[in-house]
Each structure stands twice: as C-alpha cells, then as structure tokens.
DOLOKOL-292104 format. One record per residue (C-alpha): residue in three letters; z, x, y; residue number from 0. Coordinates in steps of 0.25 Angstrom, whole numbers, plus 5000, padded with zeros to 4 digits. Layout:
BEGIN
+---------+------+------+------+-----+
! residuo !    Z !    X !    Y ! num !
+---------+------+------+------+-----+
!     ala !    Z !    X !    Y ! NUM !
...
+---------+------+------+------+-----+
// end
This chain:
BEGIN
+---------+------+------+------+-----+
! residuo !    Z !    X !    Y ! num !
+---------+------+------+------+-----+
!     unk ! 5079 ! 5000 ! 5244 !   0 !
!     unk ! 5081 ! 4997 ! 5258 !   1 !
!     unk ! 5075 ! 5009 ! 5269 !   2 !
!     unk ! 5079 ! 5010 ! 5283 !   3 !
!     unk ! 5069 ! 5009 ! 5292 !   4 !
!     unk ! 5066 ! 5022 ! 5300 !   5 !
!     unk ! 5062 ! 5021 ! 5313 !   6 !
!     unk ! 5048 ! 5024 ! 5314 !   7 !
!     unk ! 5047 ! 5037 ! 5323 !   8 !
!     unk ! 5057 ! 5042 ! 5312 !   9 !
!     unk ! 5049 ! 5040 ! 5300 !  10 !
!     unk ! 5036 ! 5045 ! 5305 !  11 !
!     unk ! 5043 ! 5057 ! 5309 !  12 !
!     unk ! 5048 ! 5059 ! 5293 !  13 !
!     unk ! 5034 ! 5056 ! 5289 !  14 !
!     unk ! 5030 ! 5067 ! 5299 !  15 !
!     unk ! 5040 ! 5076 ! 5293 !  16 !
!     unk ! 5034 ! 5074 ! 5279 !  17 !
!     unk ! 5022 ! 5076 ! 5282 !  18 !
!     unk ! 5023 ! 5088 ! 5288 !  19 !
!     unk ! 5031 ! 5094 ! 5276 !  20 !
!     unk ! 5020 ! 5089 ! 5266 !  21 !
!     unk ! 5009 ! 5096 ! 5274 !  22 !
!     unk ! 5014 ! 5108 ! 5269 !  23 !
!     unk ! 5016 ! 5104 ! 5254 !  24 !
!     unk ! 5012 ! 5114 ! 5246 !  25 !
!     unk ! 4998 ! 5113 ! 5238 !  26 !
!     unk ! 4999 ! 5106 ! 5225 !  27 !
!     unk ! 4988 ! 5117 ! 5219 !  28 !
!     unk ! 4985 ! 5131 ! 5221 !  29 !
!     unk ! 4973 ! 5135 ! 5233 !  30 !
!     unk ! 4966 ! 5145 ! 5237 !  31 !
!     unk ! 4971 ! 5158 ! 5243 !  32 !
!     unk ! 4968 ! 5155 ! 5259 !  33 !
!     unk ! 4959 ! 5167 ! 5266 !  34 !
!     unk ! 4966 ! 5176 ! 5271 !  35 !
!     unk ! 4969 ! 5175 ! 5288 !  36 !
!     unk ! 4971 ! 5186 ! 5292 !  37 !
!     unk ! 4986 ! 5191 ! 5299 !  38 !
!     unk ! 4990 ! 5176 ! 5306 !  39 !
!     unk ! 4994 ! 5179 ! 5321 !  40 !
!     unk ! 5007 ! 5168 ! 5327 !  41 !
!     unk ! 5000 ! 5160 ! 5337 !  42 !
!     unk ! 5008 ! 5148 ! 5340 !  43 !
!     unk ! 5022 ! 5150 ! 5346 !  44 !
!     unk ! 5028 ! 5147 ! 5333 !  45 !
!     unk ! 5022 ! 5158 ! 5327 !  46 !
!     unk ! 5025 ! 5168 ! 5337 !  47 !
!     unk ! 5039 ! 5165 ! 5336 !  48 !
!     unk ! 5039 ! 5167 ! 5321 !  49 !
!     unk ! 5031 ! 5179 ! 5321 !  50 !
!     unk ! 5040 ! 5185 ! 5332 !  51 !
!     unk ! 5051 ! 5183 ! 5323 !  52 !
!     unk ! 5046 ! 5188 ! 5310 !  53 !
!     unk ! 5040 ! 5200 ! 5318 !  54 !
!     unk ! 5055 ! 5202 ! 5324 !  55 !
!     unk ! 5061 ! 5201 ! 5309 !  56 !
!     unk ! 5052 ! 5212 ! 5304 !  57 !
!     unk ! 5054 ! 5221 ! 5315 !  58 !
!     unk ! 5069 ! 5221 ! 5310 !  59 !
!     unk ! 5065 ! 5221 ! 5295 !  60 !
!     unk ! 5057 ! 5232 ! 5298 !  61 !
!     unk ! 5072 ! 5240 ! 5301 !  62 !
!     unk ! 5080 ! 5236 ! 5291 !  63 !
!     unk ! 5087 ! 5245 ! 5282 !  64 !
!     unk ! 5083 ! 5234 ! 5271 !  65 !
!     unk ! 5069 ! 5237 ! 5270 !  66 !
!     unk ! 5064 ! 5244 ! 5258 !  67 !
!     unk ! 5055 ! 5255 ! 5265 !  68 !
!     unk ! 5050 ! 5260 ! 5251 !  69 !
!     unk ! 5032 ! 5263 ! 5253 !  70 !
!     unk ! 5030 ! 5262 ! 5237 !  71 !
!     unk ! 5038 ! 5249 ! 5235 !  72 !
!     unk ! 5031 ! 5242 ! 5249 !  73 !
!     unk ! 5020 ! 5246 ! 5245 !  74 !
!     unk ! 5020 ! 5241 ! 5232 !  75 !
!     unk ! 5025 ! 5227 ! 5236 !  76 !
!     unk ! 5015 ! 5226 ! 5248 !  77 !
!     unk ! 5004 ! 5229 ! 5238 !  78 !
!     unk ! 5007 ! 5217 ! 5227 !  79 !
!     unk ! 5008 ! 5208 ! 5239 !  80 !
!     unk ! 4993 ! 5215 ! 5244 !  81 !
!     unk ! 4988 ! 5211 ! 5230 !  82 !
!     unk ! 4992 ! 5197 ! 5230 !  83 !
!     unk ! 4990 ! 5191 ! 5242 !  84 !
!     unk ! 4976 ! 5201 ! 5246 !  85 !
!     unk ! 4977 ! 5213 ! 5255 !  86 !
!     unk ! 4973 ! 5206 ! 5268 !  87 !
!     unk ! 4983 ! 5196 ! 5266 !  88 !
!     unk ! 4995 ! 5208 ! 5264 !  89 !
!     unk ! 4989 ! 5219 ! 5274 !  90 !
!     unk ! 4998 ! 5212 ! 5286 !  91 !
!     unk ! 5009 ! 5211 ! 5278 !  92 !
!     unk ! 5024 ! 5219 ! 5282 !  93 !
!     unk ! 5031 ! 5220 ! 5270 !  94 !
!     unk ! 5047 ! 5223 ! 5271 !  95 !
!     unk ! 5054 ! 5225 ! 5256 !  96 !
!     unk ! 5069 ! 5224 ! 5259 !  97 !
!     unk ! 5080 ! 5228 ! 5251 !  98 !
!     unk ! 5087 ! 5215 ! 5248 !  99 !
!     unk ! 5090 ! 5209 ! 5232 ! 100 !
!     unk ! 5087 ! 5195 ! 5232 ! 101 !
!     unk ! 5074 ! 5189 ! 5230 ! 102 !
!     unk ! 5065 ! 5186 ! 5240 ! 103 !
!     unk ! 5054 ! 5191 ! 5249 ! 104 !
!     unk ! 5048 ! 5184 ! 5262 ! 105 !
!     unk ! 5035 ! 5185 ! 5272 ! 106 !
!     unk ! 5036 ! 5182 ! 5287 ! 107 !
!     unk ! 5025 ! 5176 ! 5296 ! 108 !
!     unk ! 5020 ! 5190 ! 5302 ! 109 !
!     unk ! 5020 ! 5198 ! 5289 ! 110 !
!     unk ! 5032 ! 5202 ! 5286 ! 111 !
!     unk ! 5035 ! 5202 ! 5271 ! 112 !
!     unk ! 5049 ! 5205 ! 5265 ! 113 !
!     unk ! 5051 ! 5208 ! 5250 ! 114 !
!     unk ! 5065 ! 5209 ! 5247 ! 115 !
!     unk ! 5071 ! 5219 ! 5233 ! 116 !
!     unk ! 5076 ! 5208 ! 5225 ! 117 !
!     unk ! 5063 ! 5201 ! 5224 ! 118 !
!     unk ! 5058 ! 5215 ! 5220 ! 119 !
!     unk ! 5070 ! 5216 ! 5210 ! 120 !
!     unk ! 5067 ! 5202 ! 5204 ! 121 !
!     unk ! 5050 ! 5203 ! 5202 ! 122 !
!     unk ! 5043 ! 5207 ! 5191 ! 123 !
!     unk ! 5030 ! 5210 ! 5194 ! 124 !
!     unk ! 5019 ! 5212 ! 5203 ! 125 !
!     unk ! 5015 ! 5199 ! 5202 ! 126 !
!     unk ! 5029 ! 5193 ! 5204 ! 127 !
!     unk ! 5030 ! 5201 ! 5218 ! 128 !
!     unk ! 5016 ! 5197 ! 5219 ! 129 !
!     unk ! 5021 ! 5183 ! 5220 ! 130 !
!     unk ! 5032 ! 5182 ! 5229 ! 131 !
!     unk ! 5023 ! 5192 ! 5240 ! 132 !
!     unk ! 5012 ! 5181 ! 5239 ! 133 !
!     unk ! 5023 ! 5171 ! 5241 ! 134 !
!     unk ! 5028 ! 5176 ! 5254 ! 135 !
!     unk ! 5015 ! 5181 ! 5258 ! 136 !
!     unk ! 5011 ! 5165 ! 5257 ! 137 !
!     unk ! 5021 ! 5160 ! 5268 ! 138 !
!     unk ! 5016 ! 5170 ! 5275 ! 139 !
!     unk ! 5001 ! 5165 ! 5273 ! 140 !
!     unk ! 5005 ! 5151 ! 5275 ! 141 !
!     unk ! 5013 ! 5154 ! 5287 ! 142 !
!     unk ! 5026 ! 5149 ! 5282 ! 143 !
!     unk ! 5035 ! 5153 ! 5289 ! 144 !
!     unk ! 5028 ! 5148 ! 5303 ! 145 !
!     unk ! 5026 ! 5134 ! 5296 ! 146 !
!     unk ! 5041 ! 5134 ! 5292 ! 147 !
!     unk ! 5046 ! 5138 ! 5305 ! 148 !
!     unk ! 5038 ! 5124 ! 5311 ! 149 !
!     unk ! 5043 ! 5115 ! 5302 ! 150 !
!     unk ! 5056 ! 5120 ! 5304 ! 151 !
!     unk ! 5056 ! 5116 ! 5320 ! 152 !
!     unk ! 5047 ! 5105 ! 5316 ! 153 !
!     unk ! 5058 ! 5098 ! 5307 ! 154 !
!     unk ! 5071 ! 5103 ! 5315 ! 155 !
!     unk ! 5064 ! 5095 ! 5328 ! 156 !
!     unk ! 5061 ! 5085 ! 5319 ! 157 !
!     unk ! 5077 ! 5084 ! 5314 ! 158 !
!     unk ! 5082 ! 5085 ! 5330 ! 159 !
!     unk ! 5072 ! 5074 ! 5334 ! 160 !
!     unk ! 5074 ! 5065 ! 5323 ! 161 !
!     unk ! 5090 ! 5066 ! 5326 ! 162 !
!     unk ! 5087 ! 5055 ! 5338 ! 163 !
!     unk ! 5087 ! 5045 ! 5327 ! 164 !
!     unk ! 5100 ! 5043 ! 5321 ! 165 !
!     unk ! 5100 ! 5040 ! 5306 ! 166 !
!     unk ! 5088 ! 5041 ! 5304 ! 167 !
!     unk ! 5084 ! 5054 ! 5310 ! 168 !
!     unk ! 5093 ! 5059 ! 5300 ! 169 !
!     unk ! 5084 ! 5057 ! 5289 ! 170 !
!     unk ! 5073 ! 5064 ! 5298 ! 171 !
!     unk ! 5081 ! 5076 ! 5299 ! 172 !
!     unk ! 5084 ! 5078 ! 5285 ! 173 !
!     unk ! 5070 ! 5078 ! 5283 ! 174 !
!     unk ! 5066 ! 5086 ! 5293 ! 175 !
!     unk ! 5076 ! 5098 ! 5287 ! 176 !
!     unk ! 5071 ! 5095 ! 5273 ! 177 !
!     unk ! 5056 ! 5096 ! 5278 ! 178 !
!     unk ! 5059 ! 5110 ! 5283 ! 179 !
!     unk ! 5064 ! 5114 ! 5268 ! 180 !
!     unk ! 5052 ! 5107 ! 5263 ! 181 !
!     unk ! 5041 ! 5114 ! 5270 ! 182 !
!     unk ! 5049 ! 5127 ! 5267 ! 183 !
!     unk ! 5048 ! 5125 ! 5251 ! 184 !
!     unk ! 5032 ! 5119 ! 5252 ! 185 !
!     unk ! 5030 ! 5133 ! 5260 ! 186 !
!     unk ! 5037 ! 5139 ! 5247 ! 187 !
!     unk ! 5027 ! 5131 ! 5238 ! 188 !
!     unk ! 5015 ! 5135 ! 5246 ! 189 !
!     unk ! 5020 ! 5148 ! 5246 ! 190 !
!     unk ! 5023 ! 5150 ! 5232 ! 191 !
!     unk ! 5008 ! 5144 ! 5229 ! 192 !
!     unk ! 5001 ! 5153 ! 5239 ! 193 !
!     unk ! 5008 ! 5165 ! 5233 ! 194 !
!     unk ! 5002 ! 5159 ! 5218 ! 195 !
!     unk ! 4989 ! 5160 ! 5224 ! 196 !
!     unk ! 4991 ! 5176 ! 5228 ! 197 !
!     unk ! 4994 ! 5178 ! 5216 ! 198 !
!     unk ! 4983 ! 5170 ! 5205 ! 199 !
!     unk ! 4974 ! 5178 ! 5217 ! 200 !
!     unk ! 4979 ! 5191 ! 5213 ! 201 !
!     unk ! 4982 ! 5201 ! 5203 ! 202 !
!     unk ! 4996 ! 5196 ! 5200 ! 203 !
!     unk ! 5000 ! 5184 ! 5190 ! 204 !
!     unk ! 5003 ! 5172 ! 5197 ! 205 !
!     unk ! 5013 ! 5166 ! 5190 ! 206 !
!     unk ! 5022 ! 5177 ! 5194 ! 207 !
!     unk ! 5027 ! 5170 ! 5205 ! 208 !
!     unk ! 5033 ! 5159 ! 5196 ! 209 !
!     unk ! 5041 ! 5169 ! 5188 ! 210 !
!     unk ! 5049 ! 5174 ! 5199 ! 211 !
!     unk ! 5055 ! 5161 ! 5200 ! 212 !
!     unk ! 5059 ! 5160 ! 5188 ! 213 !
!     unk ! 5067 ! 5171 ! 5186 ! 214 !
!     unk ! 5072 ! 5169 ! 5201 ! 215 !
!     unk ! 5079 ! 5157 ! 5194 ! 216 !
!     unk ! 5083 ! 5164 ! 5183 ! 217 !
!     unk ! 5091 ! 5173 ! 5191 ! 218 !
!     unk ! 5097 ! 5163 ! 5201 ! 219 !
!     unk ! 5103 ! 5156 ! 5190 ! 220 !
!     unk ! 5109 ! 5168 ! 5183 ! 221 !
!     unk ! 5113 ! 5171 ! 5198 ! 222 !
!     unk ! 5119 ! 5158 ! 5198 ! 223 !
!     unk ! 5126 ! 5157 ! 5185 ! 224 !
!     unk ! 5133 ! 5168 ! 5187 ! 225 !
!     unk ! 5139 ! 5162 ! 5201 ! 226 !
!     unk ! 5141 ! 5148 ! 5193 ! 227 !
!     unk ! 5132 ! 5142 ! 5203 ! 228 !
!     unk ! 5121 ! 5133 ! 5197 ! 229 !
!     unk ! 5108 ! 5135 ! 5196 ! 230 !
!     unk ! 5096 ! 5131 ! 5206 ! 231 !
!     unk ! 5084 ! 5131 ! 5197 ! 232 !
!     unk ! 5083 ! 5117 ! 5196 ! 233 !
!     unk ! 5087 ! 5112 ! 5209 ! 234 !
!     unk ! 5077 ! 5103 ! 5214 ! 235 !
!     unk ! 5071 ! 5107 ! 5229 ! 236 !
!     unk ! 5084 ! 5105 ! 5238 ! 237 !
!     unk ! 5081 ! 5098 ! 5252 ! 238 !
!     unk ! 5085 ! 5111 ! 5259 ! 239 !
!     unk ! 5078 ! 5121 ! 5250 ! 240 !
!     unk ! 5067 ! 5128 ! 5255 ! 241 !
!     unk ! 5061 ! 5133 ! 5243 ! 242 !
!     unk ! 5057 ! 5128 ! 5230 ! 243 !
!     unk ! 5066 ! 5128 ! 5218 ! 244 !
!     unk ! 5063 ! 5141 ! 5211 ! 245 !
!     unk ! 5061 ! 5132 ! 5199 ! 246 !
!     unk ! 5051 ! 5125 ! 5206 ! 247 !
!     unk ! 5043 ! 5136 ! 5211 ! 248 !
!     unk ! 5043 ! 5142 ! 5197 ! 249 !
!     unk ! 5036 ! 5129 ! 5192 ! 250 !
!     unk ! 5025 ! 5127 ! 5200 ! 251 !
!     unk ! 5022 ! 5143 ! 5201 ! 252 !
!     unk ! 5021 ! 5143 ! 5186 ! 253 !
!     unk ! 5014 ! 5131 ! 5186 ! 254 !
!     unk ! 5003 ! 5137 ! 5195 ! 255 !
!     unk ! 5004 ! 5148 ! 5187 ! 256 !
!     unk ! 4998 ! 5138 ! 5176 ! 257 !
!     unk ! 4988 ! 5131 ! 5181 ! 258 !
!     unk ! 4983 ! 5143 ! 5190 ! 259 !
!     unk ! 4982 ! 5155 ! 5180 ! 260 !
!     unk ! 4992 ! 5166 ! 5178 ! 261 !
!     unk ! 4984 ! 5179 ! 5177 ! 262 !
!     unk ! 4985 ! 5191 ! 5183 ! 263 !
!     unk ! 4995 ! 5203 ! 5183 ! 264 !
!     unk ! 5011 ! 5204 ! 5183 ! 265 !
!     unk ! 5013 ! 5220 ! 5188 ! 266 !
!     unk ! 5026 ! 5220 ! 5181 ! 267 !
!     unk ! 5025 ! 5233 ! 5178 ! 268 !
!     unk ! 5018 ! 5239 ! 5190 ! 269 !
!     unk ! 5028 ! 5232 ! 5198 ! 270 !
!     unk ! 5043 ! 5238 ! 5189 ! 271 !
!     unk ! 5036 ! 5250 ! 5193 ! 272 !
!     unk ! 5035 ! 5247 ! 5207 ! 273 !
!     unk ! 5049 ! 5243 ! 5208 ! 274 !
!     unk ! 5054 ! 5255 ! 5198 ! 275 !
!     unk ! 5060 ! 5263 ! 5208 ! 276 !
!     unk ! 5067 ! 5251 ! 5214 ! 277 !
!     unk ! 5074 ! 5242 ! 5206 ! 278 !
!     unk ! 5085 ! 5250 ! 5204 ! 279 !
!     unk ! 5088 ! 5249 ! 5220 ! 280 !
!     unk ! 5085 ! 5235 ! 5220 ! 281 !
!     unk ! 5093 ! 5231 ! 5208 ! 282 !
!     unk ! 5107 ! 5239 ! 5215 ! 283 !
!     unk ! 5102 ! 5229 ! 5226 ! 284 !
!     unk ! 5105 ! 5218 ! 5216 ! 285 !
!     unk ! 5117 ! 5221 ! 5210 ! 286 !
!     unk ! 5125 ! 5220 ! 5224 ! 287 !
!     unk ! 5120 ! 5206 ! 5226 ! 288 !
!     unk ! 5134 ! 5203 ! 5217 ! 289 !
!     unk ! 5125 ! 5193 ! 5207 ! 290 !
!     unk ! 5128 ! 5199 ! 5193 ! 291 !
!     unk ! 5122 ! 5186 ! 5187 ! 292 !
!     unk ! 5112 ! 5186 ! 5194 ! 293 !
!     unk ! 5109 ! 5202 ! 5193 ! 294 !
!     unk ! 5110 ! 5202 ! 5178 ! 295 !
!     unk ! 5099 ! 5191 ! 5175 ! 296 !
!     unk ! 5090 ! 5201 ! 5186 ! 297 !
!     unk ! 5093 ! 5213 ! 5177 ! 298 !
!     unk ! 5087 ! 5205 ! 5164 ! 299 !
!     unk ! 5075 ! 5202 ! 5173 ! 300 !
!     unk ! 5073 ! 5216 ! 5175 ! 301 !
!     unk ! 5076 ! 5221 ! 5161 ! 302 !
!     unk ! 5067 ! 5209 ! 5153 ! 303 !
!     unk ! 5058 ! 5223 ! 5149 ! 304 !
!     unk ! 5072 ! 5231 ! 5145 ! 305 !
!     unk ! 5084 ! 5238 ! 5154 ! 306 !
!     unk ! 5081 ! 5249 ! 5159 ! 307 !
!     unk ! 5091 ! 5260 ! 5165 ! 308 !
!     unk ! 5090 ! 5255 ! 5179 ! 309 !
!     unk ! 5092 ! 5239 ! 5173 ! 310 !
!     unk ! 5104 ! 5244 ! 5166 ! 311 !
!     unk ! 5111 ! 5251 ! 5176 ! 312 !
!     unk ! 5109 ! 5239 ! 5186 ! 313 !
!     unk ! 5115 ! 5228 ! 5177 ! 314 !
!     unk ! 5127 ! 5241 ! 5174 ! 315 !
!     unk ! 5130 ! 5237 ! 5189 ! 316 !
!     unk ! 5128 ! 5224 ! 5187 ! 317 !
!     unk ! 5141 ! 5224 ! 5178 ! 318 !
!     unk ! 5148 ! 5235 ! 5183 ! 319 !
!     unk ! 5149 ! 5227 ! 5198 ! 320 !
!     unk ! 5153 ! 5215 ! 5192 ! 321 !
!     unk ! 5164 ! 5224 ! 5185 ! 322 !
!     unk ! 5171 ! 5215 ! 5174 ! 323 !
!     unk ! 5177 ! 5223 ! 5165 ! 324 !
!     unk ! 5166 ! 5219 ! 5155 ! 325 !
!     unk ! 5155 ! 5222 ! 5165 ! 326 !
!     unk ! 5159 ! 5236 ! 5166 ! 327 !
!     unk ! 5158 ! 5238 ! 5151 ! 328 !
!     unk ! 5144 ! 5231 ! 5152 ! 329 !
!     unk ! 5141 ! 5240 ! 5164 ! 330 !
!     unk ! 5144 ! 5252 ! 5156 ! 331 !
!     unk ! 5134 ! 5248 ! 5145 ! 332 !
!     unk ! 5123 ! 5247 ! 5154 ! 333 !
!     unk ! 5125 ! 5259 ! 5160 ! 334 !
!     unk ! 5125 ! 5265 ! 5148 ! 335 !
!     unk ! 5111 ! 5259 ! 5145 ! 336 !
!     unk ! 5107 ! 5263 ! 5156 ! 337 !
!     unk ! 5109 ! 5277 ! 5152 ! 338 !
!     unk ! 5102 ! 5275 ! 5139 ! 339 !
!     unk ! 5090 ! 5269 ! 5147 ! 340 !
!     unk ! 5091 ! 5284 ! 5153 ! 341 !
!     unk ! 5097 ! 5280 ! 5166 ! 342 !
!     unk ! 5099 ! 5294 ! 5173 ! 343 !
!     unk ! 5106 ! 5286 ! 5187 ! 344 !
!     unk ! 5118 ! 5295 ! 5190 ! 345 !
!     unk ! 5126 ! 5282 ! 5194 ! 346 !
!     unk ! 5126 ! 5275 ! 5181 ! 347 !
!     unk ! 5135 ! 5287 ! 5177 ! 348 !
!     unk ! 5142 ! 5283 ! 5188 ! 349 !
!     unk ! 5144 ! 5268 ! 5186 ! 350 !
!     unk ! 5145 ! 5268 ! 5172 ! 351 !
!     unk ! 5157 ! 5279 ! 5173 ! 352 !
!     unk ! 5165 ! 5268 ! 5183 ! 353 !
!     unk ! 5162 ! 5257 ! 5174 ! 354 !
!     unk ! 5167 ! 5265 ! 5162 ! 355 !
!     unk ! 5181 ! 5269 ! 5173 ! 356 !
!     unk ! 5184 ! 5255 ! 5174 ! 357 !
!     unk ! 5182 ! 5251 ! 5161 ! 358 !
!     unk ! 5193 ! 5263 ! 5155 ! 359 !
!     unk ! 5182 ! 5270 ! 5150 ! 360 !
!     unk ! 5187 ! 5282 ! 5158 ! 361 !
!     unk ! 5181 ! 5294 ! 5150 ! 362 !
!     unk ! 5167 ! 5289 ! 5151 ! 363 !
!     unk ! 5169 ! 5285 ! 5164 ! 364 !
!     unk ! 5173 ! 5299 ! 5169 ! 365 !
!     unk ! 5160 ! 5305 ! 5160 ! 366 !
!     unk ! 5152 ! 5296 ! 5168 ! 367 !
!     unk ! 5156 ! 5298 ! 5182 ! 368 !
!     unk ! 5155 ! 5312 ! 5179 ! 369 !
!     unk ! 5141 ! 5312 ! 5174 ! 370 !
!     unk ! 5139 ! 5304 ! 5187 ! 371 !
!     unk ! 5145 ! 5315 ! 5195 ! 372 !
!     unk ! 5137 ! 5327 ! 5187 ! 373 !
!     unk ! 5123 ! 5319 ! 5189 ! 374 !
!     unk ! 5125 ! 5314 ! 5204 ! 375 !
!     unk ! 5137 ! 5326 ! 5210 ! 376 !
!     unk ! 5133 ! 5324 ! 5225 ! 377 !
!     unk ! 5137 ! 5308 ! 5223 ! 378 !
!     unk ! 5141 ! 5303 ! 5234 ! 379 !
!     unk ! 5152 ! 5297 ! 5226 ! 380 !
!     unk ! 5155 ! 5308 ! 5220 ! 381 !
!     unk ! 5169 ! 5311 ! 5223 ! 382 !
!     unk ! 5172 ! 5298 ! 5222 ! 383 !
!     unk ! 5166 ! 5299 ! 5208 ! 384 !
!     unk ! 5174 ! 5310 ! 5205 ! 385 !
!     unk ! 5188 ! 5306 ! 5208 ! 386 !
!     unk ! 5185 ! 5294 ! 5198 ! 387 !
!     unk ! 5182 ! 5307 ! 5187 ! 388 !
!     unk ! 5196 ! 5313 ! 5191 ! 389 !
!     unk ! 5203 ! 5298 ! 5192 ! 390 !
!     unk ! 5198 ! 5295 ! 5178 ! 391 !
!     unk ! 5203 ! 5307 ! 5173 ! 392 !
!     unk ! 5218 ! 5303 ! 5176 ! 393 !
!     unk ! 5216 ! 5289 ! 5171 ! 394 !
+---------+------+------+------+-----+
// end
C-alpha cells in the first residue's frame, strides 16, 4: 500500500502528540494507595485560574435552592466517603447534595464534591456509594481536572498550528481533538482503578463498583426501547467519547474484582435505612423526567426485595401520567396495593379516585375524593376537589 510522505516537522509533531497521550495510559495492574499529601495549594498560573473558577462555582452552589440542606443525609454520605478513602483524605472535602434525578456525581479541584438524588435513587448499598465517592475523590487525588484543562490548550494550539500545513495538517488536527477525548477516558480508567483501591482498602466490597454499571445499562436500554432508539451497550469506544463504554468498564471492574479479592461488606441495609426517609421525594423526582420506560425497569430495581406501599404508589403514577385508558385501570390497582401494603398517604385516595373518574367508575371515584377530603380538609386543593364530588354527582 502506497503512504504519503509527511513532511517531517508534521510527523514528529504526531509522534509528540502520542506520546504525550500514552504517558497518561492507565496502569495495566492495581498499585498501591499513594500517601496522603496533604490539602494541594494552586501554584502555577494554571492552577490558580482553575481554582479560581471552581472556588466561584461553589460560591453560587453554595445559594442555590437545588441543594439538599438535609444534616442527617450529608452526614451520612460524607461519612461512607470518610470510610473509604481515610478521614485525612475527606476532612478537606465540601460536599453539596443536589436535588437533580439522573445519575451522576462530580469533585472539583479545590474540594468541592457534588452528589446528585438520582445517583442516590439508583445505589444499593453502602458499598456502591462507597464506589462512585472513591471515584470522584480519585480525579481529585490525581489532579484531573488540572491535567484535562492542559491538554486541552495543548491539543487546540497544536490544531491552529498544524492548520499552516495544508492537507496534511488536516490529519494532525484530527488527532489533536481525538487526543483530547483520549486522555479524558484514560483519566476515567485511572480513576475508576483508584477508586478499586479505596475500596479492597476498606470496609466495603469492592466489586461494587462494577455492578452499578451493570445495571446503568440495563436501564439505559429499557430507557431506550421504549423511545425505539438502540441500544449503546456494545458501542465500541467512539472517537469523541470521553468515557469508556459502561460495558467496558463493567468488564475490567469485575475483572479486578477477580483477581484482586472480593471481601468486605455491602450496607444494603444500613444504607435502605439511610435513604428511608427519602426515596419517596426522589422517586416524584423521577416520574417527571417523562421516561416511563425507563421508570418502570428503576421501580423493579427497587422492588427485587418485594413492593412496598411507597414502590406501589410510585409506579401508580407512573401509569396514571402516562394515561392510556389501560394505564389507569393498571394505575388503579396499584394503588389499590398500595393500600393493602398499609399506605396511609392521603393523596393516594386522591389520585386513585381521579383515575377511577376518568375511567367511568364514578361511585368509587366520588368515595375516594371524599375520603381524600375527610383525611386532608385543609388541602390546598380542596375546593377544587370538592367541585369534582358535586360534578360527579350530576354525571
């Protein structure tokens, strides 16, 4: 096959380019936890700028209506973070829990760690939380973020310089963006490696980290089907994807898992408990993100032990907002269980008699609202309520 022949100030900067991408490979094998250094103070210009603005983000983070100002639950988070990664390593840590429904949780460069309710919603145990903490507190470790924002300006001067040489620059600017995708998912790799080492460390089971994954993909297909997109489990790395395929994490965590050791504890239950009080907030929070599909593989996750009055009464709102007219009649049933379960929530009367309105059932409908009514009478809805009672009765 016949090659072009670059000119040579163009190919050593490619070979520049790789190098400096492969430098910051993640390690083929598990190492050592590293001392702990102590708070880490900006001293280049770089740094001060990033700090500067992570320090400005917080302030406005600090304000926002979003946060979760709850002691008992910030508390218990900041304490599973405390007993993976050691107590010096957590005691300079900020942590902010935000009330927002996906998935996902991140650390900036001064210490400031956010945790969003979705990831809350989703996690098992102790040692799953355990797991993603350690993860973020690893780019914080390694200084990420810092490192990122480099290469970053390093591979964007790199594109505008190499734009001088015609067709060939070309190809030097492709792989100048693609290196900037590249050193993000090996920052992912060495993160998710770290945070494997917080864990066989301490308490918690390490392999908890890979099954989060897992089921991560198990709810973005369902997410997915139900919006006849396909699925992304087995989409090889793209060229502009900055993380690993969940897939591939999910492999080489359990594979850790397996020639690492799995021991240690899960805290299922000490963390339900934790997140008791809860879960009923962040599941409304759930059911307005308009993803039924998505939702209902979620409320199996959450029911693998049996549904429970607050499970039930959650996927009754599932259905009655999607509102086909079979939806409502399934909406009525599991409100119905619900109230079996021993459900004593005054709006499940109040929901079940609407669904039972619109699906002509207008006797127990108007028994409903009316229970509704005698249970909560200062409703703010309450008159609204009422003239449904008095319109029924006409009907």
């Amino acid at each position: 096959m016949m090659r072009a022949s670059w000119p040579r100030g163009v190919a050593l900067l490619a070979v520049a380019l790789a190098s400096a991408v492969a430098a910051n490979a993640p390690k083929s094998k598990l190492t050592a936890l590293p001392p702990y250094a102590g708070a880490y103070e900006p001293k280049t210009v770089d740094e001060r700028g990033v700090w500067m603005e992570a320090d400005e983000d917080e302030r406005k983070l600090r304000d926002s209506k979003f946060v979760v100002k709850d002691a008992a639950l910030n508390a218990y988070v900041r304490q599973v973070l405390c007993d993976t990664v050691g107590a010096d390593r957590c005691r300079g840590v900020r942590l902010y829990i935000m009330r927002v429904p996906a998935f996902n949780a991140s650390m900036a460069p001064n210490g400031t760690l956010i945790v969003w309710t979705g990831l809350l919603l989703r996690i098992r145990s102790e040692a799953e939380l355990a797991g993603v903490l350690g993860h973020e507190f690893a780019h914080f470790e390694e200084r990420h973020t810092l490192a990122q924002f480099r290469q970053q300006r390093f591979a964007t001067d790199v594109a505008a310089w190499a734009s001088f040489f015609g067709a060939y620059g070309a190809v030097v600017q492709q792989a100048a963006i693609g290196s900037i995708y590249s050193f993000s998912r090996d920052q992912e790799k060495q993160a998710d490696l770290r945070a494997f080492g917080y864990l066989a460390a301490s308490k918690y089971r390490a392999e908890a980290e890979a099954d989060i994954w897992d089921r991560l993909m198990d709810e973005a297909d369902a997410s997915a089907a139900g919006r006849k997109q396909r699925s992304q489990r087995y989409d090889g790395v793209a060229f502009f994807a900055s993380h690993p395929t969940s897939l591939e994490r999910s492999q080489y965590l359990h594979k850790l898992a397996t020639t690492n050791g799995n021991d240690g504890e899960d805290g299922a239950a000490t963390y339900g408990k934790a997140m008791a009080d809860w879960r009923g907030e962040f599941l409304g929070d759930q059911l307005k993100l308009n993803d039924f599909a998505g939702t209902e593989y979620l409320l199996g996750q959450l029911a693998r032990e049996g549904w429970t009055s607050e499970l039930l009464f959650a996927r009754g709102e599932l259905y009655r907002m999607r509102g086909n007219p079979r939806d409502l009649l399934s909406a009525a049933q599991f409100y119905r269980d619900a109230l079996t379960k021993g459900s004593t929530d005054p709006l499940l009367h109040r929901n079940l008699g609407m669904v039972l309105l619109r699906s002509a059932a207008i006797g127990e409908g108007r028994q409903e609202l009316e229970q509704y009514l005698t249970l909560r009478p200062d409703a703010s809805d309450a008159s609204m309520i009422s003239a449904l009672i008095e319109q029924s009765r006409t009907n």
